[in-house]
C-alpha positions as CSV (number, residue, x, y, z in Angstrom):
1,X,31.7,57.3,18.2
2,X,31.1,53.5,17.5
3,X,34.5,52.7,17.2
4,X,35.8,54.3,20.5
5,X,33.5,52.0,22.2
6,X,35.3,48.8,23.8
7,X,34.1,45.3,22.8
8,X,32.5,44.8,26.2
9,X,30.8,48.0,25.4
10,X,29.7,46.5,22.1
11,X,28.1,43.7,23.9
12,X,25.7,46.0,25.7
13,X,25.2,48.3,22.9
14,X,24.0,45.5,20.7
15,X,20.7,45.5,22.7
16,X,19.9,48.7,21.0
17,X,19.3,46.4,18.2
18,X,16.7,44.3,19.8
19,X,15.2,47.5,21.1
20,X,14.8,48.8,17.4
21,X,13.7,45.3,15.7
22,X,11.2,45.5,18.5
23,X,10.3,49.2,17.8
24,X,9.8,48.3,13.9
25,X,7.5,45.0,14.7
26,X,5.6,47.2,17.0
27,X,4.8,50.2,14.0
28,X,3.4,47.6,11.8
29,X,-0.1,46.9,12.3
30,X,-0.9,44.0,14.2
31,X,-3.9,42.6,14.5
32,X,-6.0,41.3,18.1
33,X,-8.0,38.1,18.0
34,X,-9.7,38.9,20.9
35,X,-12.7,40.0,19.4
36,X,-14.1,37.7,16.3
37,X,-16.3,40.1,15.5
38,X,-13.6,43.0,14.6
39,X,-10.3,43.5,13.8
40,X,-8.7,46.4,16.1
41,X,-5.0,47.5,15.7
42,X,-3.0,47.0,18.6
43,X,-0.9,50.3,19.9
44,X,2.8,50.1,19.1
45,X,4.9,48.4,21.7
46,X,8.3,48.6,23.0
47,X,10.7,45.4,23.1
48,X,10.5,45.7,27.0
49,X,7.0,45.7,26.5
50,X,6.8,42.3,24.0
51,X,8.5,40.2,26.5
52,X,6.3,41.4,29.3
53,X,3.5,40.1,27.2
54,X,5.8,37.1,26.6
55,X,6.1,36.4,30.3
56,X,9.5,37.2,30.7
57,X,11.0,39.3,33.3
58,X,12.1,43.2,32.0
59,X,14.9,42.6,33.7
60,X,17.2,41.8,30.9
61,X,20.5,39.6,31.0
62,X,23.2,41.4,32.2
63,X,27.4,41.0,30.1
64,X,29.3,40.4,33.9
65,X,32.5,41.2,32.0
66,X,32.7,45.3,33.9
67,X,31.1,48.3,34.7
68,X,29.0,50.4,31.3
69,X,31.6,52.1,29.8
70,X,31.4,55.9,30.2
71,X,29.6,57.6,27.7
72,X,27.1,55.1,27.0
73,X,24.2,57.1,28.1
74,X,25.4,60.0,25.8
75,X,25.5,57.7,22.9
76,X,22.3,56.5,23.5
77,X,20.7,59.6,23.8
78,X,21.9,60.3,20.4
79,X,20.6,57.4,18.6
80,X,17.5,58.1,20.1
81,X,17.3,61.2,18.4
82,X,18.1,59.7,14.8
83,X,15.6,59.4,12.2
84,X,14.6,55.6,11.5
85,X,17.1,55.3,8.3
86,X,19.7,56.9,10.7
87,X,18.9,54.3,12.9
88,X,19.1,51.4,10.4
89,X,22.4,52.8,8.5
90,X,23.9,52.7,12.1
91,X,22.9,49.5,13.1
92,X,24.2,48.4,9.9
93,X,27.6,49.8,10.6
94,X,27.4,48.5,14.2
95,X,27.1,44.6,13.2
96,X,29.7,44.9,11.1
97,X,31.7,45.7,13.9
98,X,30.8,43.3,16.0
99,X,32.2,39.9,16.5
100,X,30.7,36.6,15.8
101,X,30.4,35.8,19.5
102,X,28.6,39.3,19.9
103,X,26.1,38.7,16.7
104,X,25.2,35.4,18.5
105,X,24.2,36.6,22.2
106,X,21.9,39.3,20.0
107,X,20.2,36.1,18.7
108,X,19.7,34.5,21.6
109,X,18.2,37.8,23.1
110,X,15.9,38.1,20.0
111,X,14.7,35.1,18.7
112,X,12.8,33.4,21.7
113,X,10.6,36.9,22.1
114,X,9.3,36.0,18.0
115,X,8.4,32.4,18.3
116,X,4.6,32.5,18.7
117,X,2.3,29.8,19.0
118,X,0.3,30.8,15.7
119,X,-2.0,28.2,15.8
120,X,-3.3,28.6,19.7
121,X,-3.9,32.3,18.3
122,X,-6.1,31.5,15.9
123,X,-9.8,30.8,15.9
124,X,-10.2,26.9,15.7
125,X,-12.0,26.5,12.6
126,X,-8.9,28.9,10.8
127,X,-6.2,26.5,13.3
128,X,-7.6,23.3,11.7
129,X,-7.5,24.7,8.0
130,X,-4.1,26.0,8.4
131,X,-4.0,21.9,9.2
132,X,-5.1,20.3,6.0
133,X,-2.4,21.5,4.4
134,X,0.1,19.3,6.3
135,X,0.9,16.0,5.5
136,X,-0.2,12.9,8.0
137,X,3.2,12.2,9.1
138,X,2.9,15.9,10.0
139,X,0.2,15.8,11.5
140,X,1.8,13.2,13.9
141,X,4.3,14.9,14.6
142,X,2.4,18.4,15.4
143,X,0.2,16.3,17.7
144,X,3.0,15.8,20.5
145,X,3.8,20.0,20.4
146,X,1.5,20.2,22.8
147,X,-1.9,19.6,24.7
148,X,-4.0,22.2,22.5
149,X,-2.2,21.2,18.9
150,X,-3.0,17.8,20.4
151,X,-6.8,18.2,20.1
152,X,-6.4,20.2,17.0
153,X,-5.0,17.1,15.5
154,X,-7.1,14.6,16.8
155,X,-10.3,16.0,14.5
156,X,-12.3,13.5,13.2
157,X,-13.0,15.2,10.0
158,X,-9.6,16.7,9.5
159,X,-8.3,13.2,9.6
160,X,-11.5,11.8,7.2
161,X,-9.8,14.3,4.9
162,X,-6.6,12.9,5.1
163,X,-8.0,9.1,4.5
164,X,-9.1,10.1,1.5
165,X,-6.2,12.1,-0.2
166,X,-4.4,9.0,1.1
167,X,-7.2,6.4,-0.1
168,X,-8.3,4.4,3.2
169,X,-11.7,3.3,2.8
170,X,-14.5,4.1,5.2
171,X,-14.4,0.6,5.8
172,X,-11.4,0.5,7.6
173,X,-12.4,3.6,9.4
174,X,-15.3,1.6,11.3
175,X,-13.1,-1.6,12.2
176,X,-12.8,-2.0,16.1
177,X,-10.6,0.2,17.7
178,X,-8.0,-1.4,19.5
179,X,-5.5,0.0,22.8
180,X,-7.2,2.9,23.2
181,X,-6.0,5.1,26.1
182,X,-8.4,5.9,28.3
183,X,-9.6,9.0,29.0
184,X,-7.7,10.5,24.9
185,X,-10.3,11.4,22.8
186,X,-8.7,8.9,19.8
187,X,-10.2,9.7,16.0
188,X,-11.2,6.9,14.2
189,X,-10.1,8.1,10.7
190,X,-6.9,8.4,12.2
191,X,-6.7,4.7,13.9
192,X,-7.6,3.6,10.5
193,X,-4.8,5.8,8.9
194,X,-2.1,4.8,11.3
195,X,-3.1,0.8,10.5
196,X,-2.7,1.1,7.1
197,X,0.3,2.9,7.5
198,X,1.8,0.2,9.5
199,X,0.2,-2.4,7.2
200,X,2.1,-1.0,4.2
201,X,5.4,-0.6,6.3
202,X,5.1,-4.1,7.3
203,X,4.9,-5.0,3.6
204,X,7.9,-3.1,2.6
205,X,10.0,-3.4,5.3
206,X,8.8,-6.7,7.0
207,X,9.9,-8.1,10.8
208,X,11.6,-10.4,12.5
209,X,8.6,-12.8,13.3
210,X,8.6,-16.1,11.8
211,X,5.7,-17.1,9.0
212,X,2.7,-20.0,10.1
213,X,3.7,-23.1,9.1
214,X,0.7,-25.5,7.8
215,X,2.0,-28.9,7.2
216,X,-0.3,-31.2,5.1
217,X,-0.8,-33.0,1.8
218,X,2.4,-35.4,2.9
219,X,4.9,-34.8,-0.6
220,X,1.9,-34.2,-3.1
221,X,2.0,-31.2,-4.9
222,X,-0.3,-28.2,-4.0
223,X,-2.1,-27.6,-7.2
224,X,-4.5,-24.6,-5.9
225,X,-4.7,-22.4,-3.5
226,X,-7.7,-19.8,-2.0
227,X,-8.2,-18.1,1.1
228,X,-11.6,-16.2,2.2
229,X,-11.4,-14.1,5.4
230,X,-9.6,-16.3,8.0
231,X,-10.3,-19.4,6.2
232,X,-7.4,-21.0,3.6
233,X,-8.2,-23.6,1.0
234,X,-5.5,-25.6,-0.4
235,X,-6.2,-28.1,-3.1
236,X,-3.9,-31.4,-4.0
237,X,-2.8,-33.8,-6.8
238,X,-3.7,-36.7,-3.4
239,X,-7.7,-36.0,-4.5
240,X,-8.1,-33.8,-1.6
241,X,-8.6,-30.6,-0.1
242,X,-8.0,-29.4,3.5
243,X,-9.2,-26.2,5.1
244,X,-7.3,-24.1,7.5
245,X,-7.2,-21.9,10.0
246,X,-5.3,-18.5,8.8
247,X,-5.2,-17.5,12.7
248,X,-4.0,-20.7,14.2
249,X,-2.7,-22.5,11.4
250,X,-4.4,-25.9,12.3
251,X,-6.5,-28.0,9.8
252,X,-9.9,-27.5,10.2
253,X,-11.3,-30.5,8.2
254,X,-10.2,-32.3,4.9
255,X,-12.7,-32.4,2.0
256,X,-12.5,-36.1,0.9
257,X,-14.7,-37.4,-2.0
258,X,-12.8,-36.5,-5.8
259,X,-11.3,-39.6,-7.2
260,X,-8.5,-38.3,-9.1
261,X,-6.2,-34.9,-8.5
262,X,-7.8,-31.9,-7.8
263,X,-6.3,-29.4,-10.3
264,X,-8.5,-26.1,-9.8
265,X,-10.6,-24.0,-7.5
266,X,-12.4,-20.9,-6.3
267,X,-13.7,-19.6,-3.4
268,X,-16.5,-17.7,-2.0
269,X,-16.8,-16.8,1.7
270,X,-17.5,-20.1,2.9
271,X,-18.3,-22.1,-0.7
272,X,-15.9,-23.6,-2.5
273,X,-15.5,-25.1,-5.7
274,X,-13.3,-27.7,-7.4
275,X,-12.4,-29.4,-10.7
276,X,-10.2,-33.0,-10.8
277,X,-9.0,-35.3,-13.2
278,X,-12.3,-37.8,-12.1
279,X,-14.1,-34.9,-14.6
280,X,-16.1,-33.6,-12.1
281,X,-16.9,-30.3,-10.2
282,X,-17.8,-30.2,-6.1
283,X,-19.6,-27.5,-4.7
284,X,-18.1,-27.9,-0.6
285,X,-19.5,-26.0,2.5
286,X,-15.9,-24.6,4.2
287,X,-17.5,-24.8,7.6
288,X,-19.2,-27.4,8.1
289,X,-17.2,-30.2,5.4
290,X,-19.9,-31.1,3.9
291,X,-20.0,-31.5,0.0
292,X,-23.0,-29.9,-1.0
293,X,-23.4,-30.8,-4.7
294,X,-21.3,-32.8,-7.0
295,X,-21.7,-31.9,-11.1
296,X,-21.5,-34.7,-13.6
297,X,-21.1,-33.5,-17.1
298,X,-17.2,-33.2,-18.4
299,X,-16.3,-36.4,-19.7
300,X,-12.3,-35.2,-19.2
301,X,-10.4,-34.0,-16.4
302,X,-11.5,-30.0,-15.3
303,X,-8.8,-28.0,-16.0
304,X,-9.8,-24.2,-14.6
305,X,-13.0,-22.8,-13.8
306,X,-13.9,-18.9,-12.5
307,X,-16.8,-17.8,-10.5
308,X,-18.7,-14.6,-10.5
309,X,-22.0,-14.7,-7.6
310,X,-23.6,-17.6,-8.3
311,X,-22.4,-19.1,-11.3
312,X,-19.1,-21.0,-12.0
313,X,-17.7,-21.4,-15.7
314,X,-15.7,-24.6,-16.0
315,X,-13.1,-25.7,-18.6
316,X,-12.3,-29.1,-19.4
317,X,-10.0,-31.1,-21.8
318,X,-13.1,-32.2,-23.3
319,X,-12.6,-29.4,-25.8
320,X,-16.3,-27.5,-23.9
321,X,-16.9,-25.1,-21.1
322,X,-20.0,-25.8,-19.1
323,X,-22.0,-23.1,-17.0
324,X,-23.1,-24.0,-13.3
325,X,-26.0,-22.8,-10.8
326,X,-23.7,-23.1,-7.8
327,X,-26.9,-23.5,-5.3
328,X,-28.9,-25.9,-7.3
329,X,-25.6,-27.9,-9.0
330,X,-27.4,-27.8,-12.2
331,X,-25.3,-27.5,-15.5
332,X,-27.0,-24.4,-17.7
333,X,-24.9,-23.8,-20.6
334,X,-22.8,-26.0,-22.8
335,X,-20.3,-24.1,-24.7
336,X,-18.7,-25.8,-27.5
337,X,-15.8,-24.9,-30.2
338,X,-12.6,-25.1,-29.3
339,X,-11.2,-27.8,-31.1
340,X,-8.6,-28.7,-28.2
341,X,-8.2,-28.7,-24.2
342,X,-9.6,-25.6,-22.8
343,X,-6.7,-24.2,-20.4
344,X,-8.3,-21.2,-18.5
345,X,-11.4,-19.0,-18.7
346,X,-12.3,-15.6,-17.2
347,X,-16.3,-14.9,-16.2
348,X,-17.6,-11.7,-15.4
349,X,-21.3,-12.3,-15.2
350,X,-21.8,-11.1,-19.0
351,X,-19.2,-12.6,-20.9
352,X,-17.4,-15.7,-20.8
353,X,-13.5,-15.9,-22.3
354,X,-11.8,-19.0,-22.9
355,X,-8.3,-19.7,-23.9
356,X,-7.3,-23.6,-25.6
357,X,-4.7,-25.5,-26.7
358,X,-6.2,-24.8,-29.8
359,X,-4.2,-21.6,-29.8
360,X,-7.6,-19.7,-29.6
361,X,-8.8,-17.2,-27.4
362,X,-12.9,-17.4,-27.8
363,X,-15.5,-14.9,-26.0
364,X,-19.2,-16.4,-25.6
365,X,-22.4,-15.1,-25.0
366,X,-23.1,-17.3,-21.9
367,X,-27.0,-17.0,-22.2
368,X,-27.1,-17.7,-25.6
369,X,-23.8,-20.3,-25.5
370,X,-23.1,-18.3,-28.8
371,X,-19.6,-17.8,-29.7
372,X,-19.2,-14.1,-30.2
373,X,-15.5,-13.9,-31.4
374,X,-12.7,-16.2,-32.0
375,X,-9.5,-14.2,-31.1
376,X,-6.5,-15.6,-33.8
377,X,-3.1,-14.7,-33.8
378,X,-1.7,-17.2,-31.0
379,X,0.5,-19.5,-32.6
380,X,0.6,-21.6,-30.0
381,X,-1.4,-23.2,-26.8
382,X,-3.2,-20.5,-24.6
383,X,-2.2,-20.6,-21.0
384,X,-3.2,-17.5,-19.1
385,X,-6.1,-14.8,-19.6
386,X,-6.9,-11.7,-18.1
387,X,-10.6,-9.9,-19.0
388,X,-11.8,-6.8,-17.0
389,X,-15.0,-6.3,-19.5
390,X,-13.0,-4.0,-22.1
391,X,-9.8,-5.8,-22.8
392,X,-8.7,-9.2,-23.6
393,X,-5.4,-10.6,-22.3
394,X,-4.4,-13.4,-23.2
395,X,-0.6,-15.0,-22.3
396,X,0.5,-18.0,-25.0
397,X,4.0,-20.5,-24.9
398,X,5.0,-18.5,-28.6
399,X,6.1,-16.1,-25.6
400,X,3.6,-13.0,-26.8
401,X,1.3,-11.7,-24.9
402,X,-2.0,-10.2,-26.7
403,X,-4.4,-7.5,-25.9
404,X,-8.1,-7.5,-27.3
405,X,-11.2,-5.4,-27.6
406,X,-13.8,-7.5,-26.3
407,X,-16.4,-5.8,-28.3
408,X,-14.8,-6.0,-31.5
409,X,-12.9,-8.8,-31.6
410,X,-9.9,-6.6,-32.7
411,X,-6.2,-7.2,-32.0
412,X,-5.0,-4.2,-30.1
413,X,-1.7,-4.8,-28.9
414,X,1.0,-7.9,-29.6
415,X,3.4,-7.3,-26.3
416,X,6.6,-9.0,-26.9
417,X,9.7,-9.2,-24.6
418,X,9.0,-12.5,-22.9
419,X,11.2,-15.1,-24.2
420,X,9.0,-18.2,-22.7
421,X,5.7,-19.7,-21.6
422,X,3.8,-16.6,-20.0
423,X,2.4,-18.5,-16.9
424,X,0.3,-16.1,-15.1
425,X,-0.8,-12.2,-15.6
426,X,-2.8,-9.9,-13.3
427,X,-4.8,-7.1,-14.5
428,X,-6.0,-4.0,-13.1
429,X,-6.9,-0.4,-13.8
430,X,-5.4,-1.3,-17.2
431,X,-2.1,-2.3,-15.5
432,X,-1.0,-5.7,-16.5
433,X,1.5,-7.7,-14.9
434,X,2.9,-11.0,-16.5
435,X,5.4,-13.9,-14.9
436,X,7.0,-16.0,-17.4
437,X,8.6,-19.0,-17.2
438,X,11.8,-17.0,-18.5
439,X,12.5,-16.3,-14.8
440,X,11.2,-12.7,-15.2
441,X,8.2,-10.1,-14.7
442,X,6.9,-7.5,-16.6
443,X,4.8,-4.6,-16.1
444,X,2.5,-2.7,-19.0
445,X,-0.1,0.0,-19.9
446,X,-2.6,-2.3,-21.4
447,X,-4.0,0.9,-23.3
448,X,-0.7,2.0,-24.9
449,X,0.9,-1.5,-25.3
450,X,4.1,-0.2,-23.6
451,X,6.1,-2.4,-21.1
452,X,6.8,0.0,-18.0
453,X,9.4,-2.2,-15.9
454,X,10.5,-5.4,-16.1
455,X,11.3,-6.8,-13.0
456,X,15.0,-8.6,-13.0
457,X,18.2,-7.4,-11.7
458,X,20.2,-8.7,-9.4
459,X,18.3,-9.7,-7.3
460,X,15.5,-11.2,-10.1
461,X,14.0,-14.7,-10.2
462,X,16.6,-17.6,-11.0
463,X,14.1,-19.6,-12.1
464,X,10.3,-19.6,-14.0
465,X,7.9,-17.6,-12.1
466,X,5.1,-19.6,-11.2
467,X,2.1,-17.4,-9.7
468,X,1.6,-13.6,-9.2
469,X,-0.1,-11.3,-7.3
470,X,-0.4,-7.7,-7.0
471,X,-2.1,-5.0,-4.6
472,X,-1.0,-1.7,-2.0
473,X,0.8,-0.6,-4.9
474,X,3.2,-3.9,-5.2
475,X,4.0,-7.2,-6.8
476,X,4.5,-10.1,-5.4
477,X,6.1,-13.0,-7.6
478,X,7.2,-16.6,-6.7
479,X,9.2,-18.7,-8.4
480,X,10.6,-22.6,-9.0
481,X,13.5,-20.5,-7.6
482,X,11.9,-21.0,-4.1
483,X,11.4,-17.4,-3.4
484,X,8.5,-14.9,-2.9
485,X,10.0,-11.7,-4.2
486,X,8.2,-8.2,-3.8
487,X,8.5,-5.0,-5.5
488,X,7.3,-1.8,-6.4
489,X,4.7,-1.6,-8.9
490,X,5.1,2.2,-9.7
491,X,9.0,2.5,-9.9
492,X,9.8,-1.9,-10.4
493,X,12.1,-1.9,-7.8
494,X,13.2,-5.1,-5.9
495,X,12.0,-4.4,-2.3
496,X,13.1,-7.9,-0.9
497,X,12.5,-11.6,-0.7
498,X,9.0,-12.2,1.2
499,X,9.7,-15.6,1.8
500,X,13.1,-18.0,0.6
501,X,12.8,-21.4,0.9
502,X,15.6,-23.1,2.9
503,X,16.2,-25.6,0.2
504,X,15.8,-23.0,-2.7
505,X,18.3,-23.2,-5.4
506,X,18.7,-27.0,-4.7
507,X,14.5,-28.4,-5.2
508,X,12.4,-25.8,-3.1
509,X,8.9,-24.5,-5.2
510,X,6.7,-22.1,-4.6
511,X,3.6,-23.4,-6.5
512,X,1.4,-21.1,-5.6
513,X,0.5,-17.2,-3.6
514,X,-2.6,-15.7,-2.9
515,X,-2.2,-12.1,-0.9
516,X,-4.9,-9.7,0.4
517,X,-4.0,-6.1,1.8
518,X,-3.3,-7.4,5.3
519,X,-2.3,-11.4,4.2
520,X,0.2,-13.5,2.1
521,X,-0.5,-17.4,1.9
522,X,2.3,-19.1,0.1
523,X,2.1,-23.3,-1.0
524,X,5.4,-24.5,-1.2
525,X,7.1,-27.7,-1.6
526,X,9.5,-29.6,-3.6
527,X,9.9,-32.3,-6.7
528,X,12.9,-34.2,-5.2
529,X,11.6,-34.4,-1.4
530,X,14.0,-31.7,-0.8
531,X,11.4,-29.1,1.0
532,X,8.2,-30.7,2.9
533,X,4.9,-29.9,1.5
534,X,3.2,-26.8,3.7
535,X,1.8,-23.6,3.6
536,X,3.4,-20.2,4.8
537,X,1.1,-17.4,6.5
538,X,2.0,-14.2,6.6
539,X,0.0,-11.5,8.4
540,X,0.7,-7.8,7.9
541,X,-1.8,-6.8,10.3
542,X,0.1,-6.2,13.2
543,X,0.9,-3.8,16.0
544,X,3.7,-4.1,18.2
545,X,1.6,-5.4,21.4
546,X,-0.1,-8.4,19.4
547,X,3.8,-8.7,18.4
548,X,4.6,-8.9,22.0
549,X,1.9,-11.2,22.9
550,X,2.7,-13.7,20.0
């Protein structure tokens, strides 16, 4: 009997088919939400009946090709009268029949009456668990379904939730919410997801805006750099500081009062410290300018220093290391040993580790200005240290790097690979990350002494790297190659160049880079007057209207 009917006949007929899914969905059980308190089984329902309860018209869409063919009715009647397997078997046979044109229009008749809003169904407490299992970007997205999913997603908690898998602080939760339309209920753990989300886009991807420009220091080279909040400190081989604005890239006030270059610093808030060639230290109030305390002691130039609180640990080519109350400016250790210039020093308010030209790494006991190790295997000078309380890093021109206990004294690890002067390391969460003057950067696993990436390619460094920097999950190296290059810490993937100096290749330096999560301050300059002396500020932090306004 199927195949006498015509294909226009077919078209109608297929409907059965919609009438029997319908009938099936109906005999399962199916369960009301009307009642929280109980769960009552619903009777079975007719496919006329679902999209009545859909809101659709029972007046179905009617083929205009001709008049039912005759025995329709009759045929009908029959397969109402069929077991469900006879029913099934000759729907089966039935769409096999059928064109694809036919198979399609039964789609289209089925499909609309079986998507159900799920969620709106659902108590809110099960709709907003169903919700932490999507992702944020999903959550953005389910937020514009509609004006119920809307304030589903807009849940404070749900989106405290997500900060955390995601690892935004509380802090940034609580910064001042900006652009908020009024009258939208806007969660603040989700402002403080979409910032960071932008932040970190901004850092991959970068824009179109140009960086601030801070011109000072005439052609002298920028021998350290700091920055605190909105406040940047840049100190020169002209015997003088300057403090700028980050925001408005003017110079606040120029700290005047070394006698010889300044060649290191650190910074706290608004206190600032620095070390010259005239073999003293000044302690400097950002704000106001004024130097607060000068310390007399060194009797050659200061070389590095490192603060923790309220104490500073200089080093000196004197061969000692001297311990400072920053507040008072009185000198309260004097640590003597090395036998040679003492090039860098790491303080963590317990321990004091110094690296010399002596080709000796040494850690003290501050309080008692006892020497508790002398670290030997360099075998030559000591340039760059690293020490997070467990582990000793210390970077040497015989183009090792070395990893230490600091309890024992014990060589753990001899990383090899450089093929130069290792220049600058980071180290965090027992990720290291070296520059080296061999024009490339390497990452390791501290712990395991295995190097992860190292960071060349085409598109490496031309030239030595001179300063590092890494946080959000990247690297940021610059280079006498004139560039600022940035790349991914997990995978050591070149993202792009941050910043390339229009004269690099031919003179153009980057000295030195300092970043914070939302901020990358660059010193640049040249040794052949090729590229004027400045600084280059770059903020992350920002949406598209502050874009527009700038």
């Amino acid at each position: 009997m199927l195949q006498t009917l015509s294909r226009e006949a077919a078209l109608i007929t297929c409907r059965v088919f919609v009438s029997l899914t319908a009938s099936l969905n109906a005999n399962l059980p199916r369960l009301s939400l009307s009642s929280p308190s109980c769960l009552v089984q619903a009777p079975p329902t007719t496919f006329g009946d679902l999209r009545l309860a859909n809101g659709h018209s029972a007046q179905r869409r009617r083929v205009t090709s001709g008049p039912p063919p005759s025995g329709l009715q009759d045929w009908l009647h029959i397969f109402q009268t069929w077991s469900g397997p006879e029913r099934l078997l000759a729907l089966d046979e039935l769409i096999d029949r059928c064109e694809t044109s036919q198979v399609k229009h039964m789609m289209q008749v089925i499909e609309p009456q079986f998507q159900r809003d799920f969620i709106s169904l659902l108590p809110k407490e099960l709709a907003l668990y169903v919700l932490t299992f999507l992702a944020p970007r999903d959550l953005l997205q389910a937020a514009q379904t509609c004006r119920y999913w809307r304030i589903l997603a807009e849940d404070n908690l749900l989106w405290r939730e997500k900060c955390r898998e995601e690892g935004v602080s509380e802090s940034a939760s609580s910064r001042r919410r900006k652009c908020a339309r009024p009258g939208v209920a806007v969660s603040p753990w989700k402002s403080a997801y979409i910032r960071q989300h932008r932040i970190e886009n901004n850092w991959r991807k970068g824009d179109t805006r140009e960086p601030l420009v801070l011109k000072g220091h005439d052609d002298h080279v920028i021998t350290c750099l700091q920055f605190s909040g909105d406040l940047i400190v840049s100190g020169s081989d002209d015997n003088t500081l300057k403090v700028w604005s980050a925001i408005t890239g003017k110079c606040l006030r120029t700290l005047t009062g070394h006698s010889g270059g300044v060649w290191c610093s650190q910074m706290s808030v608004a206190t600032v410290i620095s070390g010259s060639t005239d073999r003293t230290l000044r302690v400097w109030d950002a704000e106001s300018g004024e130097c607060v305390h000068t310390l007399y002691g060194h009797t050659s130039t200061v070389r590095c220093m490192h603060l923790h609180g309220n104490r500073v640990v200089s080093g000196s080519r004197d061969t000692t290391l001297r311990v400072w109350d920053v507040s008072t400016g009185r000198c309260e250790h004097v640590l003597t040993g090395h036998v040679a210039a003492v090039r860098c020093v790491q303080y963590d308010g317990r321990r004091v580790v110094s690296g010399g030209y002596d080709y000796m790494v040494k850690v003290w006991d501050p309080e008692t200005e006892a020497c508790l190790h002398t670290l030997q295997g360099h075998t030559n000078r000591v340039y760059s240290l690293q020490f997070d309380g467990a582990f000793v890093v210390s970077g040497s021109l015989d183009t090792s790097i070395r990893v230490w206990d600091a309890e024992t004294g014990g060589c753990v690890h001899t990383l090899t690979g450089h093929q130069s002067l290792t220049s600058g390391m980071e180290l965090r969460d027992n990720i290291l990350v070296s520059g080296n003057a061999d024009s490339t950067v390497r990452v390791w696993d501290v712990r395991t002494g295995q190097c992860l990436h190292t960071l060349q390619g085409p598109n490496k460094h031309q030239s030595a790297v001179t300063c590092l920097q890494f946080c959000r999950g990247l690297v940021l190296s610059s280079s006498d190659d004139g560039t600022v290059k940035l790349w991914d810490l997990k995978t050591g993937a070149w993202l792009r160049d941050v910043v390339a100096l229009q004269s690099r290749g031919s003179g153009g330096v980057v000295w030195r880079i300092r970043a914070s999560d939302t901020r990358l301050v660059c010193a640049a300059g040249s040794r052949n007057g090729t590229e004027e002396t400045k600084l280059l500020v770059l903020d992350f932090d920002l949406d598209d209207r502050k874009k527009e306004t700038d």
